[in-house]
C-alpha positions in Angstrom: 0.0 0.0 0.0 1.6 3.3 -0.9 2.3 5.6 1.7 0.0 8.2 0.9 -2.9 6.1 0.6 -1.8 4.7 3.9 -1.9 8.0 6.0 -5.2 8.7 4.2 -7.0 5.3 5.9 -5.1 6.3 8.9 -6.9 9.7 9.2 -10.3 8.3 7.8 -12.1 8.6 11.2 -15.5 8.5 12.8 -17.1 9.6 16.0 -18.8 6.7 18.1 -21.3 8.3 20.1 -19.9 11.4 20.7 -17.6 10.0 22.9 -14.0 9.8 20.8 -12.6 8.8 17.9 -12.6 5.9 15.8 -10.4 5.2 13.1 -10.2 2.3 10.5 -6.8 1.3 8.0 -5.9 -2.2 6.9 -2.0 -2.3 8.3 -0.9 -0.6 11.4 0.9 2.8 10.7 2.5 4.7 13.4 5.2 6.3 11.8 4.7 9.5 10.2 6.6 9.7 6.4 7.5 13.1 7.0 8.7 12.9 10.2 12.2 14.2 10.9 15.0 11.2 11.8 16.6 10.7 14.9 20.1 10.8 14.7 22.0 7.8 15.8 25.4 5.9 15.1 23.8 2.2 15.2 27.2 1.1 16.0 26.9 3.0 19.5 24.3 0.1 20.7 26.2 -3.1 19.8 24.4 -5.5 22.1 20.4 -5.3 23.5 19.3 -7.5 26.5 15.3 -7.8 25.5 13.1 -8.5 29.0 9.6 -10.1 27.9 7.3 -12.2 29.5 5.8 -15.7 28.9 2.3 -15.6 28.9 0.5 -12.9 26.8 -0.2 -14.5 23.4 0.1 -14.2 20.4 2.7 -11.2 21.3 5.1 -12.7 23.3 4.7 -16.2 24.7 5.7 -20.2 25.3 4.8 -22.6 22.5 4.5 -25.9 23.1 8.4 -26.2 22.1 9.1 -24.4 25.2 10.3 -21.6 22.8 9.4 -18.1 23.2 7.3 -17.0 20.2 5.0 -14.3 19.3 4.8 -10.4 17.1 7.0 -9.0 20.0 9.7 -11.6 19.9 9.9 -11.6 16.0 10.0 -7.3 16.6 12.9 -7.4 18.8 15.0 -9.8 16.6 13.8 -7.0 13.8 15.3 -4.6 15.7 18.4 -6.1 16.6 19.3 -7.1 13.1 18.5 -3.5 11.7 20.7 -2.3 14.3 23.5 -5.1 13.6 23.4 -6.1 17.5 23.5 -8.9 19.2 20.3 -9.9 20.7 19.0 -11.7 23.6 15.4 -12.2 24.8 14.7 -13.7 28.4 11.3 -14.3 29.7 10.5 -13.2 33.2 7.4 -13.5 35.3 4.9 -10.8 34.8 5.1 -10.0 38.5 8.9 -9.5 38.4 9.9 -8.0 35.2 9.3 -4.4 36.0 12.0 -5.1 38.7 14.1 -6.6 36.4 14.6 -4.3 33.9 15.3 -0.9 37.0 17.7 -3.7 38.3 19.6 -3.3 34.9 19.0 -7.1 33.9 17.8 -6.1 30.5 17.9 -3.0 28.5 14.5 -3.0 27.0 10.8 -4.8 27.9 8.6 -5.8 25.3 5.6 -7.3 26.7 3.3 -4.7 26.5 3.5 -2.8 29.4 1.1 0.1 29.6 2.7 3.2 28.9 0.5 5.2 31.7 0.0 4.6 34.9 3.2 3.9 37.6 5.2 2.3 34.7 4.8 5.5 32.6 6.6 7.3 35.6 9.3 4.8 36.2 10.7 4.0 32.5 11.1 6.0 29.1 9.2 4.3 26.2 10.0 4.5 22.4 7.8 5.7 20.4 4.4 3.1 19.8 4.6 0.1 17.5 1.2 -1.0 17.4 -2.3 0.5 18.8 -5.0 -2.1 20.2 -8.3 -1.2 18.6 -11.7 -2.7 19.5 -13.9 -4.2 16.8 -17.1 -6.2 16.3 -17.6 -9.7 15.1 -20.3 -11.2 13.5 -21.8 -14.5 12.3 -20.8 -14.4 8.3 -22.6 -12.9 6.1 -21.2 -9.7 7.2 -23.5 -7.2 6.4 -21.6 -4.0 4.6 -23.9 -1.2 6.7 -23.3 -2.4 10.1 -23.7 0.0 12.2 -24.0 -0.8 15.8 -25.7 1.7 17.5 -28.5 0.5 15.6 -28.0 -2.9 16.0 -30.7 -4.7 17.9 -29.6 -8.1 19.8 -27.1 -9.2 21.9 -23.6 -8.6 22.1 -21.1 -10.2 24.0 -18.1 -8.7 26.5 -15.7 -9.6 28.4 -16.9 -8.8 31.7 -14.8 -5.9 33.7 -13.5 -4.4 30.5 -13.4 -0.9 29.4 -15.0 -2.1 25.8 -17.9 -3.6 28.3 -18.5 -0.7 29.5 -18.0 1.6 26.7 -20.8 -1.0 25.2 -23.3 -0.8 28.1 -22.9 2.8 27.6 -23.3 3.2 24.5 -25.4 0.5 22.4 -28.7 0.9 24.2 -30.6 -1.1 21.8 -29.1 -4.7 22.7 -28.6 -6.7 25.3 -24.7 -7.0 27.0 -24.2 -10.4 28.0 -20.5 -11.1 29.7 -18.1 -13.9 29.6 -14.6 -14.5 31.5 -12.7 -14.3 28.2 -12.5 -12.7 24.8 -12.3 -16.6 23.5 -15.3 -17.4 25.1 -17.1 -14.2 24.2 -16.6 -14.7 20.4 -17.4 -18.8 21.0 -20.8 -17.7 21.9 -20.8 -15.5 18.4 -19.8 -18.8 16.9 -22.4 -21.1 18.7 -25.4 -18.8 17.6 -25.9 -17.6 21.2 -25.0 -14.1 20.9 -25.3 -11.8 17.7 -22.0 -10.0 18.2 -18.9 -9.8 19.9 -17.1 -6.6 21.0 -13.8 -6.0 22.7 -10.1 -6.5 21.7 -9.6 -6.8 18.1 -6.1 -8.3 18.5 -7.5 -11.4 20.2 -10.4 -11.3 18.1 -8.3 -12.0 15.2 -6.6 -14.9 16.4 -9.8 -16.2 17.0 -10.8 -15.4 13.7 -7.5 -16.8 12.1 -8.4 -20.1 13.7 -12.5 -19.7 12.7 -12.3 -18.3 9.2 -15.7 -20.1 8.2 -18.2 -18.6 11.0 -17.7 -15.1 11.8 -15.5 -11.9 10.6 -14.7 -8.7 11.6 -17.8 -6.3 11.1 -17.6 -2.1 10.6 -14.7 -0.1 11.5 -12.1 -0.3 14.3 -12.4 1.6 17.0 -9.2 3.6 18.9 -10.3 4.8 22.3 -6.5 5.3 23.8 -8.3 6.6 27.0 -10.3 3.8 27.3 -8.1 0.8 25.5 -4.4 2.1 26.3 -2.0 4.1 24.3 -0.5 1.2 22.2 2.6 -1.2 22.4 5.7 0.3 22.9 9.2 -0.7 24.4 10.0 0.4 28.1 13.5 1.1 28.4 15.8 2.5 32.0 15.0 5.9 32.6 17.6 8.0 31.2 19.1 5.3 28.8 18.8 7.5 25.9 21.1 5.8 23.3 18.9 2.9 23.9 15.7 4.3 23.7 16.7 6.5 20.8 18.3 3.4 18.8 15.2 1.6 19.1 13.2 4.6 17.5 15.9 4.4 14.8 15.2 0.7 13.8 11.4 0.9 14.7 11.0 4.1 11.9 13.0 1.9 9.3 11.5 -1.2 9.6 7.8 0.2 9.5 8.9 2.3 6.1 10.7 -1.1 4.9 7.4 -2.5 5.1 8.8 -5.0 8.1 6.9 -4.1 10.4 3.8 -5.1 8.5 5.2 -8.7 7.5 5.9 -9.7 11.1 2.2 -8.2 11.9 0.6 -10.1 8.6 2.8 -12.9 10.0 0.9 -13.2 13.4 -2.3 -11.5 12.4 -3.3 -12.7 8.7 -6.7 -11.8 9.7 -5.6 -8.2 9.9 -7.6 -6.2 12.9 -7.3 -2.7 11.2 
C-alpha cells in the first residue's frame, strides 16, 4: 500500500457516540513519512538484553516447544538485526519483570507494558509500534452497513473491560451479556448464542484466524486510547537514551521497509485494522 494512501486510511475517522474517535486502515501505521529522523550511530548500541514475559499470546509467549514466540519476539530480533546487534530475549514473570529491567537485567521490555500509569513514571518508552483497537464480530454474512448503535440483539463482552462498559454505555438497543474471556465471548458468536462480539480486536483475530468459516470482523475499528491504552511500545531504563533512541531508529525503518507489516501479517493474517 503506498504511503500516501496509507496516511489517508489512517486519518479516515469516525465519531462513536460522541464519545471519541474511531479510526479504520488495513496495516498498522505509526510512523509519520515526513517525520524528521533521529540521529543515531547504530554502532553506538552493539548488544540489547530484551526483557519479555511468557504468557501474553500471540505477542510474546511459550509454544509448546518451550520456545518463546510471538509479534514481539519476532519485533525485537527486527530490531536487533536493523541495528546489527547482538540480541538476547529472556522471559520473566509478569510480577517480576518491571524489577528486572530498574535492576539493569535487560535493556529493554517488550511485553506490553502500559505506557500510563506507575510504569509510565518509572521507565522511558519509544515511540508506539502497534495501537490495540476494539472491533465487532459477526456470524458471516457480514452485512456491509453495520452499524451498531442501531444494532438490535445481543452482544457479547468480556466482563470488567473498558470495551464492556463503553458498550453498556453506548449501544442501548441490545442486550450485553458477559463472559470470563474474549475466546469465550466470540465462542458464543460462533455457537449462535450471541449476535455480536465486542472487545479486543487483536484477540479477536486470532480467533478469527483459527475460525475463518463462522464469523468476521464487522464495521470499522475503534481507537479509544483513554479507554483501551496508548498502544505497544518498548520500556527502556530511565535516562538510557542511546537505547531508547536506537530503538526509534530501527522501529522508523523497519515500519517504512514494510517490516513491520510482515511480522504483523505474519501473526495477524486476519488483519484487525
Amino acid at each position: 500500500m503506498m504511503p500516501a494512501l496509507r496516511a489517508a486510511l489512517l486519518a479516515a475517522c469516525l465519531f462513536i457516540g460522541g464519545a471519541g474517535v474511531a479510526c479504520a486502515q488495513n496495516l498498522p501505521v505509526h510512523v509519520d513519512p515526513g517525520a524528521r529522523d533521529d540521529m543515531i550511530d547504530p554502532i553506538a548500541v552493539p548488544a540489547l538484553r530484551f526483557l519479555t514475559t511468557p504468557d501474553f499470546p500471540p505477542f510474546n509467549y511459550t509454544d509448546a516447544a518451550g520456545r518463546l514466540a510471538g509479534f514481539n519476539i519476532d519485533l525485537a530480533d527486527a530490531i536487533c538485526a536493523r541495528l546489527e546487534a547482538r540480541c538476547t530475549i529472556q522471559a520473566w514473570p509478569w510480577n517480576r519483570v518491571q524489577g528486572a529491567l530498574a535492576d539493569n537485567q535487560g535493556d529493554a521490555l517488550i511485553a506490553g507494558l502500559d505506557i500510563g500509569g506507575s510504569a509510565g513514571e518509572r521507565f522511558d518508552f519509544s515511540r508506539i509500534y502497534l495501537q490495540l483497537p476494539a472491533r465487532f464480530v459477526t456470524r458471516r454474512p457480514v452485512t456491509a452497513d453495520f452499524d451498531p448503535l442501531t444494532m438490535i440483539g445481543t452482544v457479547a463482552v468480556r466482563v470488567g473491560s473498558a470495551h464492556a462498559a463503553l458498550a453498556e454505555r453506548t449501544l442501548g438497543r441490545t442486550e450485553i451479556v458477559f463472559f470470563d474471556s474474549e475466546f469465550e465471548a466470540l465462542d458464543a458468536v460462533a455457537a449462535g448464542d450471541a449476535d455480536a462480539f465486542f472487545g479486543d480486536a487483536a484477540r479477536a483475530s486470532f480467533w478469527l484466524n483459527e475460525n475463518p468459516d463462522c464469523c468476521a470482523f464487522a464495521g470499522e475499528a475503534y481507537f479509544r486510547p483513554d479507554l483501551f491504552g496508548a498502544g505497544l511500545a518498548v520500556a527502556v531504563p530511565a535516562g538510557l537514551d542511546n537505547v531508547r533512541v536506537a530503538i526509534n531508529w530501527a522501529l522508523t525503518r523497519l515500519q517504512r521497509e514494510g517490516r513491520i507489516d510482515e511480522i504483523y501479517l505474519r501473526w495477524f493474517p486476519v488483519s484487525f485494522y
